[in-house]
N, C-alpha and C positions, 0 to 999 in steps of 0.2 A: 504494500500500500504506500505510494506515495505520500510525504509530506507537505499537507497544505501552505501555500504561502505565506507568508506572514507583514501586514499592510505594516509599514515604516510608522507611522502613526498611531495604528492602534496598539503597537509595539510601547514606544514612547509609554503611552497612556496607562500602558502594565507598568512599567519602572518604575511610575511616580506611585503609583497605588497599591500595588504588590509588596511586601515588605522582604521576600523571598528573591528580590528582583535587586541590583545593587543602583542604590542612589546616587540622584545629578547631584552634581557640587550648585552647593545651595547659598554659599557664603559669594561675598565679593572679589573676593580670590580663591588660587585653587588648592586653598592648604588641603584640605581632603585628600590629594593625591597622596600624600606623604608616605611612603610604605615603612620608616623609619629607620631606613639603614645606616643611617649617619656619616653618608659618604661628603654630604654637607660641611661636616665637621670637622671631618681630615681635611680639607681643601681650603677650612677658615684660614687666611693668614692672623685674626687677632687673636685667636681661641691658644696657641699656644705660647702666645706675651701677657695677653691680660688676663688673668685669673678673675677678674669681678665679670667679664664677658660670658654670660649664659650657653653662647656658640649659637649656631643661625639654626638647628633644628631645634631646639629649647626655645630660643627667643622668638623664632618664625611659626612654623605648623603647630607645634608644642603648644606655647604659648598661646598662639591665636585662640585655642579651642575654649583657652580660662577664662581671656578678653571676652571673649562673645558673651560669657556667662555674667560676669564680673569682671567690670573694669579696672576695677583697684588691686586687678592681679596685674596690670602692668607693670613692669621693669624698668627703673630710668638708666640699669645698668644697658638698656637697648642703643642708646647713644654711644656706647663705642663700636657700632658696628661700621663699619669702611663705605658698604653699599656697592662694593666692587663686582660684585656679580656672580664672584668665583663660585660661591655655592650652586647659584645656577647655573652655572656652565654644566658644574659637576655631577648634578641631579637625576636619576635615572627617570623621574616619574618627570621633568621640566615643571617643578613646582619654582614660584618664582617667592622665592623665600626672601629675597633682598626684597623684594613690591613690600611683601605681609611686613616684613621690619620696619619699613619706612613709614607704610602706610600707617602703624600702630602706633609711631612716635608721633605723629601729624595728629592721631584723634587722641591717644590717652594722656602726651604729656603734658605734666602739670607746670613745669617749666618754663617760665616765655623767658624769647630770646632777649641777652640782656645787648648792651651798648655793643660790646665788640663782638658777637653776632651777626648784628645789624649792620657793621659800618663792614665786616667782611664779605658778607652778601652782598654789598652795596656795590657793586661793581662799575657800573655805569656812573653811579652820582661820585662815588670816590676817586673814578680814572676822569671824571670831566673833572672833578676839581684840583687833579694832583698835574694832567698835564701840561698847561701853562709853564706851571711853576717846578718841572720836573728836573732838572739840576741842582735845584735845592731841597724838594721831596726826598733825592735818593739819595743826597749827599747825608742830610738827616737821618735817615733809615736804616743809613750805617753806622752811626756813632753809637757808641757803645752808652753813654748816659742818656739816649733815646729808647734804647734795646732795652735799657732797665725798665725806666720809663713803662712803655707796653704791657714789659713782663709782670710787674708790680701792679700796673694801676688797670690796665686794659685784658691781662693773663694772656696775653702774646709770648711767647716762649722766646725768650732772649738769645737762644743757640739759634731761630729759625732768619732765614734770609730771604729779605722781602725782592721779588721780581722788579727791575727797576722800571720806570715808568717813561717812554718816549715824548721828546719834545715837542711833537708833530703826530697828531691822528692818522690810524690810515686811512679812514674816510676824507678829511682834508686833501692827504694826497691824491687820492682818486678823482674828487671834482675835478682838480686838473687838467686828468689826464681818462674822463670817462667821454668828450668828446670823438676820442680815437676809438672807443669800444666799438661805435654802433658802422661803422665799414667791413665786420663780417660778418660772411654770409649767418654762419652759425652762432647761437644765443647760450650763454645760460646766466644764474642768479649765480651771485656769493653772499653764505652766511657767514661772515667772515668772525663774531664774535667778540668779548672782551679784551681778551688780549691779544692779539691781533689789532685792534683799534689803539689800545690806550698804550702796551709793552711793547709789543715787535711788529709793526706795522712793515720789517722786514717779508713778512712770512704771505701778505697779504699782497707784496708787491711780487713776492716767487708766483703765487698764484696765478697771480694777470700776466708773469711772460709765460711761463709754462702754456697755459690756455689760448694766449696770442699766436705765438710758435706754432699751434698744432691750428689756428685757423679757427681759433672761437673769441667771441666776446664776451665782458666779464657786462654785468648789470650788479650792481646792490639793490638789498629790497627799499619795499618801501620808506619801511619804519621798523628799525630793527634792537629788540631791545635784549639783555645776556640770556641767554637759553634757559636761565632760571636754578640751574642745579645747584648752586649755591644758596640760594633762600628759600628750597626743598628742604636740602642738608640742617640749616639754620631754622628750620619750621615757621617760613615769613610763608605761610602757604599760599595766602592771600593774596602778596605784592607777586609770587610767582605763577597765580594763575594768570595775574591782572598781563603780567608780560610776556606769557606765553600765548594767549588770546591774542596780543598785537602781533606775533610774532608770524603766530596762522594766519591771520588775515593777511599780512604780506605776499608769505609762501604761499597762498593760495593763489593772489594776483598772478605771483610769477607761474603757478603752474597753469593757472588757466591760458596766459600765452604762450604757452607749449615750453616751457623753460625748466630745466632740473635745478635742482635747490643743491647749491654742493658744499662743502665745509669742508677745514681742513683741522679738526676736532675733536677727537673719538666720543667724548665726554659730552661734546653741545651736541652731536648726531644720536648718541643715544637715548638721550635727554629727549630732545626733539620729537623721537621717531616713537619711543614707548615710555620714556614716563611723561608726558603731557597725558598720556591716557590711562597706565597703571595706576600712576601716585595722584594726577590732578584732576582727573577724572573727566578729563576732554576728549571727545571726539576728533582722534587724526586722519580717520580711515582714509578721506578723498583724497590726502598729501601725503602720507608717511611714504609711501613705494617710489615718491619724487623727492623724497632727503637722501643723501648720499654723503660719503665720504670724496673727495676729488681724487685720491688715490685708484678710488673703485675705478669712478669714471673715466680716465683715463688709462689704465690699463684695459678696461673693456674697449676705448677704443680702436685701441691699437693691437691688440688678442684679434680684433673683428677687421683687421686690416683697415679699418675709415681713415686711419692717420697715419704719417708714419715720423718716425723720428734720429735724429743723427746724434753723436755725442762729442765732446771737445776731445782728440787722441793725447791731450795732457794730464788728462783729470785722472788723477791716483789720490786712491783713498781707503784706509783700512778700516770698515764701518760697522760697529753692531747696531744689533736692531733688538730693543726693547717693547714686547706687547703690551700696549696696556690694557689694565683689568677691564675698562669699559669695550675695548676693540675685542677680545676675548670672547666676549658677550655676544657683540655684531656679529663673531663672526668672517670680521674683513680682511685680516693680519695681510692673508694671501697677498688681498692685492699692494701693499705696499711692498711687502718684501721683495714681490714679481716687477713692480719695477725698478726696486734697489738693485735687482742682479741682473736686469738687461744693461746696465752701465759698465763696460767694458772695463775701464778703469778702477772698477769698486771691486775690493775684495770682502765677500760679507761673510758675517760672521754673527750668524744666530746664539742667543741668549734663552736659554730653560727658561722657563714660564716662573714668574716671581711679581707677586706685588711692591711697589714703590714704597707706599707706605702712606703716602701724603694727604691723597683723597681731597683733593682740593681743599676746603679750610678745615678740614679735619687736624690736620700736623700743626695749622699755626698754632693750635691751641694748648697753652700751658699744661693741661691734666693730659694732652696727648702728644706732645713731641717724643717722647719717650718711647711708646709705644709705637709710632710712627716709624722711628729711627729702629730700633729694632725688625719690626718686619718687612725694611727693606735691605737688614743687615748683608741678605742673601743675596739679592741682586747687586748691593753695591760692591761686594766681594769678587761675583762674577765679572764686572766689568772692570775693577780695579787688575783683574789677572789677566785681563780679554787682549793688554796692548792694542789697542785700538787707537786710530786718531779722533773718532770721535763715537757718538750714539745717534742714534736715529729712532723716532719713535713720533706717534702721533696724539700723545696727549700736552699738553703745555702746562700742567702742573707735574706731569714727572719728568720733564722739562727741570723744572726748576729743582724738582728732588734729588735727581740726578747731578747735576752740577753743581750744588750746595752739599752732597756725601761722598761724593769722588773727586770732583775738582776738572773730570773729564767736559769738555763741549760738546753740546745736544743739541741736534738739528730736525726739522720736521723732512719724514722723508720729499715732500714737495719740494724742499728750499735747495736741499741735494740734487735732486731731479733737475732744477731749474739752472743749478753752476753746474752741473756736468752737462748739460745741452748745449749743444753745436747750433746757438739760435737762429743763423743763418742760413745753416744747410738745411736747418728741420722746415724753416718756414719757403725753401723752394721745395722741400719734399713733399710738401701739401700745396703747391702752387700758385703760394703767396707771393 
């Protein structure tokens, strides 16, 4: 006797009411997957420096299930988690256990964020106010009766070194010079971000010859305000929705003229792409598949043959390549390393999988410089032995962690990409 069909539907309608049947995940996340193996655990980098850290299967799925019941089983030991992802990477059931953490800091803690919080989230209003004046911002930020200063009265960790601040915006530079953009044929947006704007407006000007070179023009959005994962981290949840909402509506503009939104970020793409909708609880569907990394992008170019590219026969260079926690996540490593080692002249030189430690303003903070600096003890070890001329990597806070516990120079792989470019011969190779 054959087996009657069984309608998708009235299947479903068994699940929910059958108790024999195993239930939908009924919460806002999907801690329910959790099968509790604690593979989460091994993969924590804080779980073996801080001992008051719960670990992300305790503090995430664990936890959740007490929260639901009772909120004053929350944890505030949940603030020293990273939010790096690793647990998720490493999850067999893809529970997103970093979401359940953050998310649980955002509704339970009773905590508000104090002054220096605020002024560290404060990205945009601090890099507008610090560039003017950024020869004396930074000369300041070095002196060591300032460093106390912070540590004492603001709990800024007086070992930590602050990223120096450019005298010149990279949006300033670009009014300039976005007259020149709109003579190719081909379009896209840059989210180009905080630091890139207010730090290394270097990184922003790699961006626009790289993209020139291969025969594209650069646009900035409309209105472009920091991706937010700093006053996430800092639970300003409110000034970060308020700037992620601007931030879509931009993205949206440019994707509705057929334009890709590209970063050179790992941290503002990730941000962008899944917690505007895990943690803030906004709708990206119609954009998130048009945010990219510009590493992607252009490796897929040129994998697809649309472009092609030449490189200078001088450029010698011994380069490792550092993952970071949020690129991990994406997913995207490939395509940067894949164009790190099309450069004839690079010799590269891959680095084990290791957290930095920094976590964006997680490390400035006086109770966690400590703990910062140890669970990057590992990574800085590897590249102190690596002999390399320099690092390559696509976050711009282990950027800074990196160079402040090795002493080595960290480049975005784009800004490599763009001094090892033969920019002349690349831009007849596409018929410029």
């Amino acid at each position: 006797m054959s087996t009657p069909a069984i309608n998708p539907a009235e299947a479903r309608v068994q699940s929910l009411s059958n108790p024999c049947y195993q239930a939908a995940n009924i919460s806002d996340n999907n801690f329910e997957d959790c099968i509790k193996c604690t593979i989460c655990t091994v993969y924590c980098p804080v779980t073996p420096v801080n001992p008051d850290f719960p670990g992300p299967k305790q503090a995430g799925p664990d936890g959740e299930r007490y929260r639901l019941k009772k909120p004053f089983y929350y944890d505030e030991a949940l603030k020293y988690c990273l939010n790096c992802k690793r647990c998720e990477v490493a999850c067999p059931s893809n529970v997103r256990i970093g979401d359940i953490i953050q998310s649980a800091r955002l509704h339970y803690s009773k905590k508000k964020p104090s002054l220096r919080d605020k002024m560290l989230a404060s990205t945009d209003f601090v890099g507008t106010m610090a560039t003017p004046f950024a020869p004396i911002v930074n000369g300041m930020l070095h002196l060591k009766p300032m460093k106390v200063v912070l540590d004492k009265v603001m709990g800024i960790d007086k070992h930590r070194q602050f990223p120096s601040y450019s005298h010149t915006t990279f949006t300033s530079w670009f009014k300039r010079h976005a007259p020149e953009q709109s003579r190719y044929a081909n379009q896209v947006s840059y989210f180009h971000g905080c630091y890139v704007n207010y730090n290394y407006p270097q990184l922003g000007k790699d961006f626009v010859t790289v993209m020139n070179a291969i025969g594209y023009g650069v646009n900035l959005l409309d209105k472009e305000k920091c991706c937010g994962v700093a006053k996430i981290a800092n639970n300003l949840v409110d000034a970060a929705r308020r700037d992620a909402n601007i931030n879509l509506e931009s993205i949206r503009k440019s994707v509705a003229k057929g334009l890709e939104v590209l970063t050179t970020s790992s941290t503002c793409t990730l941000t962008m792409r899944d917690e505007y909708h895990h943690i803030l609880d906004i709708d990206t569907h119609d954009v998130r598949d048009h945010i990219q990394l510009a590493t992607r992008f252009v490796y897929n170019l040129i994998d697809k043959g649309k472009v092609k590219v030449a490189f200078r026969p001088d450029f010698k260079r011994r380069v490792a390549y550092h993952t970071p926690c949020h690129m991990e996540k994406l997913g995207w490593a490939i395509y940067s390393t894949s164009l790190l080692k099309m450069i004839p002249g690079l010799e590269f030189v891959p680095l084990e999988s290791a957290c930095c430690g920094i976590a964006g303003t997680y490390g400035f903070k006086k109770e966690n410089y400590n703990y910062s600096q140890q669970i990057g003890n590992a990574l800085f070890e590897q590249i102190t032995h690596a002999g390399v001329d320099s690092v390559a990597t696509d976050c711009e806070t282990c950027k800074w962690q990196i160079e402040m516990s090795t002493g080595v120079h960290v480049d975005n792989p784009i800004s490599i990409f763009a001094e090892a470019l033969d920019i002349e011969a690349t831009r007849r190779l596409n018929g410029l």
